[in-house]
C-alpha positions in Angstrom: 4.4 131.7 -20.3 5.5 128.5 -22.1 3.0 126.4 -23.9 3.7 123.5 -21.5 2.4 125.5 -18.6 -0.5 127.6 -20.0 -1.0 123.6 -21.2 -2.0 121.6 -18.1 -4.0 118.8 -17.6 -6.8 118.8 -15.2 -9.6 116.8 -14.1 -13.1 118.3 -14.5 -15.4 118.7 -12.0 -18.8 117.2 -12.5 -21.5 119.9 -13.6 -25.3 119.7 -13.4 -27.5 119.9 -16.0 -28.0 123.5 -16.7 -31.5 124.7 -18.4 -31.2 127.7 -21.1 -33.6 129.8 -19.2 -32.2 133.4 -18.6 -34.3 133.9 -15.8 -36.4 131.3 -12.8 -40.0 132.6 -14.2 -39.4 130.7 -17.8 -37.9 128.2 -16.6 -40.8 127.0 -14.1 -43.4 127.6 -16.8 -41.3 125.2 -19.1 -41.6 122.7 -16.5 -45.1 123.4 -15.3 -45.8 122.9 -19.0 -43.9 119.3 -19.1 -45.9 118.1 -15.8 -49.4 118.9 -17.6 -48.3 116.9 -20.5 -46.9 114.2 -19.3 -49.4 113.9 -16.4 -52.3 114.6 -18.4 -54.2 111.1 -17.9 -53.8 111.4 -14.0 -50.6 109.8 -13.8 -47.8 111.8 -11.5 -44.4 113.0 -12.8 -41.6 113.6 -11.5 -38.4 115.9 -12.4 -35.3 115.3 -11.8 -31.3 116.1 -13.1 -33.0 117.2 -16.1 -35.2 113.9 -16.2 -38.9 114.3 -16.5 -40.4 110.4 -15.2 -44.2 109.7 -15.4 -45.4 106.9 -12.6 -45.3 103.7 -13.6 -43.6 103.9 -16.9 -40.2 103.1 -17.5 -39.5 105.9 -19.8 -37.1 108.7 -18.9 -37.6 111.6 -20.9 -34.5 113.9 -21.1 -35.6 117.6 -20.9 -32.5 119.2 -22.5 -33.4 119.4 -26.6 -36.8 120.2 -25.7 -35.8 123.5 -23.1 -33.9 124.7 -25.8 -36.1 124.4 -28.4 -38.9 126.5 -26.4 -35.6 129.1 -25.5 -35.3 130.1 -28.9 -39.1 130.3 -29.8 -42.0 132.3 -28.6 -43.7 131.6 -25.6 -47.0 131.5 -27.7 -45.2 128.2 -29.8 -44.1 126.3 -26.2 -47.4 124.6 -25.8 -47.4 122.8 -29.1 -44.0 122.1 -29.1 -43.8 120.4 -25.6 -47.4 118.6 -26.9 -45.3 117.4 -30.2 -42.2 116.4 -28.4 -43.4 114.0 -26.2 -45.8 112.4 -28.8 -42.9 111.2 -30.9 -42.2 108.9 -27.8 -45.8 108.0 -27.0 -45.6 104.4 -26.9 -48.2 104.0 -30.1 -45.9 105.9 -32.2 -42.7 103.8 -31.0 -44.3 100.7 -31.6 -45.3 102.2 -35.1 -41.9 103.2 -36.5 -40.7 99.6 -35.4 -43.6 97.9 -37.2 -42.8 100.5 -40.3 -38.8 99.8 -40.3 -39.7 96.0 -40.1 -41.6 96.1 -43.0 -39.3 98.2 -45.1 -36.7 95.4 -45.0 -33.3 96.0 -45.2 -32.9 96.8 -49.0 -35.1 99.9 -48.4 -33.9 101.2 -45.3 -30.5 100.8 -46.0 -30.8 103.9 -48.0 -32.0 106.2 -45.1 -30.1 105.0 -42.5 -27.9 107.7 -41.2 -26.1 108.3 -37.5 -26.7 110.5 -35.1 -24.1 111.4 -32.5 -26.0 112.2 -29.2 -24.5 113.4 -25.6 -23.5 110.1 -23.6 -26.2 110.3 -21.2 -29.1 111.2 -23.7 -30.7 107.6 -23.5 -31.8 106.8 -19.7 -33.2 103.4 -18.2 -34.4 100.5 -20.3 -33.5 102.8 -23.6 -29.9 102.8 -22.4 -29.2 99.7 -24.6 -32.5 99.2 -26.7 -31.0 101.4 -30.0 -28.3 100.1 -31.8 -25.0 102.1 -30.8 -21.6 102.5 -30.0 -19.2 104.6 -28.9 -16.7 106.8 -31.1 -16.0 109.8 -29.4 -15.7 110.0 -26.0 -18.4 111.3 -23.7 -20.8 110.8 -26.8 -22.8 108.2 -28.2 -23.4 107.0 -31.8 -26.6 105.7 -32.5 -27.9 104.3 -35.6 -30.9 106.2 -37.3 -33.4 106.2 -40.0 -34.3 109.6 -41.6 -37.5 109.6 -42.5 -37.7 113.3 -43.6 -39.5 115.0 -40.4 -38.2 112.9 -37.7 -34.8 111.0 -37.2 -36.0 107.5 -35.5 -33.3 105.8 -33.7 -33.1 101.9 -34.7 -33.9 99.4 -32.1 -31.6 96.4 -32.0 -34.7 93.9 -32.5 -35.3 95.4 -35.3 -31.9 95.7 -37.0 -31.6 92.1 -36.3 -34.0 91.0 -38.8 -32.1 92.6 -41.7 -29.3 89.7 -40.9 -26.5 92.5 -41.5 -23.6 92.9 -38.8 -23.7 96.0 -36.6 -20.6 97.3 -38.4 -22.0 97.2 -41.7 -24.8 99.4 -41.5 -23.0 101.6 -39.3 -20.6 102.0 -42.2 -23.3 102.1 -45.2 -25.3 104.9 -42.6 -22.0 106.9 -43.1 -21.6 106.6 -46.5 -25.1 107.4 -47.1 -24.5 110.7 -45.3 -21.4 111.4 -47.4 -23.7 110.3 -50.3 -26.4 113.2 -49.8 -25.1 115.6 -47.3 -26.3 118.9 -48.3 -23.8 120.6 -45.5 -21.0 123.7 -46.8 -17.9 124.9 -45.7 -18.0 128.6 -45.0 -15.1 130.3 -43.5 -15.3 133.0 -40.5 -13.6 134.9 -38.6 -14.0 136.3 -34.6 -12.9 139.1 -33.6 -11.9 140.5 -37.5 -9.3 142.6 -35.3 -7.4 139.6 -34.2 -7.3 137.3 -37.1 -8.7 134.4 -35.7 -10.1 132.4 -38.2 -12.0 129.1 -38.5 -13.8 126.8 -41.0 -17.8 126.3 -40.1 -19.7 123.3 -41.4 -23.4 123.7 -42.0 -26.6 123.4 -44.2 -27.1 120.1 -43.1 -28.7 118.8 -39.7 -26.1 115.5 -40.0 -22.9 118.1 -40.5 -21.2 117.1 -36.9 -21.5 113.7 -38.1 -18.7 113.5 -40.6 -16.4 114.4 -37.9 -16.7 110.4 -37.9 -16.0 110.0 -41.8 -12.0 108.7 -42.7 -12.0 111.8 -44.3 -14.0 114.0 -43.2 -13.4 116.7 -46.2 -11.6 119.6 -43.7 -11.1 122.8 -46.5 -7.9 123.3 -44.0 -5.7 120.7 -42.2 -3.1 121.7 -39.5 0.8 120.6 -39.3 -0.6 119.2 -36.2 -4.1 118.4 -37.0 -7.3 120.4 -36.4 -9.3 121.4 -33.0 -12.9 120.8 -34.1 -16.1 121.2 -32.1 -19.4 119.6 -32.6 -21.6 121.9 -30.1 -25.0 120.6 -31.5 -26.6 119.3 -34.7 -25.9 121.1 -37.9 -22.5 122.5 -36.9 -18.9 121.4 -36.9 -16.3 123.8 -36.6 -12.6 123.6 -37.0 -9.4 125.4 -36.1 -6.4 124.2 -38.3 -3.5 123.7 -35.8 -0.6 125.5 -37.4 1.6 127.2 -34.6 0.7 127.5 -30.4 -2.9 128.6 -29.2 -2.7 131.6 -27.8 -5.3 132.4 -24.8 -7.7 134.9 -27.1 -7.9 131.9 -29.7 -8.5 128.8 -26.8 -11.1 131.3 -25.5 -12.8 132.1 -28.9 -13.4 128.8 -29.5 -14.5 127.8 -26.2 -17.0 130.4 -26.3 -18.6 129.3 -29.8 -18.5 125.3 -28.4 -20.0 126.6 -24.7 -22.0 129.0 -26.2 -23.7 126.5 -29.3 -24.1 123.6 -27.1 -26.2 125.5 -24.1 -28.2 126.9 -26.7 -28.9 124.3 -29.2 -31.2 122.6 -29.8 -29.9 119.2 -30.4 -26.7 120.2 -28.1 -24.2 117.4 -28.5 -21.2 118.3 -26.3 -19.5 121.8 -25.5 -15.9 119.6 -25.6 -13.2 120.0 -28.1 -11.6 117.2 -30.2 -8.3 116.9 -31.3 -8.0 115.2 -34.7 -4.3 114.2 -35.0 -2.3 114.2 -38.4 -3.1 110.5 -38.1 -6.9 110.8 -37.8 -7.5 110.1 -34.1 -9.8 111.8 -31.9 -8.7 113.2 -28.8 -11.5 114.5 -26.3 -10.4 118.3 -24.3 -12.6 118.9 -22.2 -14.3 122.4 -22.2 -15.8 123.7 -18.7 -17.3 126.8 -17.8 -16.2 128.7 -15.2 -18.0 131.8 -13.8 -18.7 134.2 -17.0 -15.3 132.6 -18.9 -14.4 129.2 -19.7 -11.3 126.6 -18.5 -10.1 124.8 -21.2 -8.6 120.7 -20.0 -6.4 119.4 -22.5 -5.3 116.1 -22.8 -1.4 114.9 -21.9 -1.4 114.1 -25.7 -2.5 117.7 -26.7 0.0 119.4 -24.6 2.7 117.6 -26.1 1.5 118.9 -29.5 1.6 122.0 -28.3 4.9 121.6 -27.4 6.3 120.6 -30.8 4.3 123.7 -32.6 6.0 125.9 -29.9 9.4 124.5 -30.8 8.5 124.6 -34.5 7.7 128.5 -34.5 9.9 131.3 -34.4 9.6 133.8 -31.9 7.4 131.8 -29.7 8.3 132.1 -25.9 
């Protein structure tokens, strides 16, 4: 089969948000769980797409991070760690880390700001546009962040407008900072041993999918034709140095570790692929799954790189 054809663009079709929860049993007491907590003063919730709403507040609280937090801890732990999760949001604690950030100025904070690249719909309602973000990858969202050790607190534009610094700036001195102190490693692996297939991991560090974003973001391995690299969930970034044609065992493998990390998480980010090009641009290709495999959608652009590896390597069909 020739690249071009095992190659073909599709659109995806739109999927719902999926809990972690092996079986209905867990999954109900998660939520029974979010509804006490949330609804604890008297006030009703409801849950919805993954979207927990308590009456007559405007916050949405995405479920997602927190269901796959309690998936990969003891049922004993789930209590405390629904009762945490939502008191980082309480409205006290909000208004709090504003006054704290205000006071700091921007000489201090500058040196903890970092970013933090969410999934595009993490943010719902009146939050959509209250954080100072932007978009770099697409289907994702960049959002500027303070790290104050325990917690990473998302900047609120109000508040990044009183250290009189353009957007762009501290976008690019949060970067720097992470390439400042990044505690992240490269370590390289290889799935199945039998086949070969081999890939660089980056980890150590909860910001390591963000230097997907740096100019150069220090791959130990870069392709003729660029890298495939994934960015599943925070504290991992993979990539797969583009060097001849994928083969189906290789598009799989890494569909499976991107699929795989992303339902888990916590912190899932995206299950999608990027292409970074010998240039330095990222293309999305889309990962979906499909029954117990996975369908891989690349981009026009990525099929044509396929191409010219095929061309490029002997023996290729």
């Amino acid at each position: 089969m020739s690249t071009s054809r095992r190659f073909q663009p599709d659109f995806p079709e739109p999927t719902a948000p999926v809990y972690p929860f092996l079986d209905k049993e867990r999954k109900n007491r998660f939520l029974d769980l979010v509804r006490r907590q949330l609804g604890k003063d008297g006030d009703s919730v409801t849950i919805a797409d993954g979207v927990a709403r308590v009456a007559g507040s405007p916050i949405a609280h995405g479920l997602t991070n927190l269901a796959q937090r309690c998936n990969l801890s003891p049922d004993d732990q789930w209590p405390q760690l629904v009762e945490e999760h939502f008191a980082k949001s309480a409205p006290r604690t909000v208004a709090a880390a504003a006054a704290s950030l205000i006071g700091g100025g921007s000489e201090q904070n500058l040196e903890r700001l970092v970013v933090r690249i969410y999934p595009h719909d993490h943010f719902q309602g009146p939050l959509r546009d209250h954080f100072v973000q932007r978009i770099d990858l697409e289907d994702t969202l960049t959002v500027l962040a303070i790290d104050v050790g325990p917690t990473i607190l998302p900047v609120q534009r109000a508040v990044a407008g009183t250290w009189n610094l353009p957007e762009a700036t501290l976008f690019d001195h949060a970067l720097d900072n992470i390439a400042r102190t990044s505690q992240a490693h490269w370590s390289r692996l290889s799935i199945p041993p039998t086949h070969g297939f081999g890939f660089d991991l980056l980890h150590g560090d909860f910001h390591a999918p963000t230097h997907i974003l740096r100019k150069d973001p220090g791959l130990p391995r870069v392709g003729r034709e660029g890298n495939l690299i994934g960015i599943p969930a925070c504290g991992v970034l993979f990539s797969y140095a583009l060097d001849s044609p994928l083969d189906a065992l290789t598009i799989q493998s890494l569909l499976a570790i991107s699929l795989g990390k992303c339902h888990d998480g916590p912190n899932a980010i995206t299950p999608h692929l990027f292409w970074r090009s010998p240039e330095g641009r990222l293309h999305l290709q889309r990962a979906q799954r499909r029954g117990d495999g996975a369908r891989f959608l690349p981009s026009a652009e990525f099929v044509e790189c396929m191409v010219r590896l095929q061309r490029r390597t002997p023996g290729t069909p």
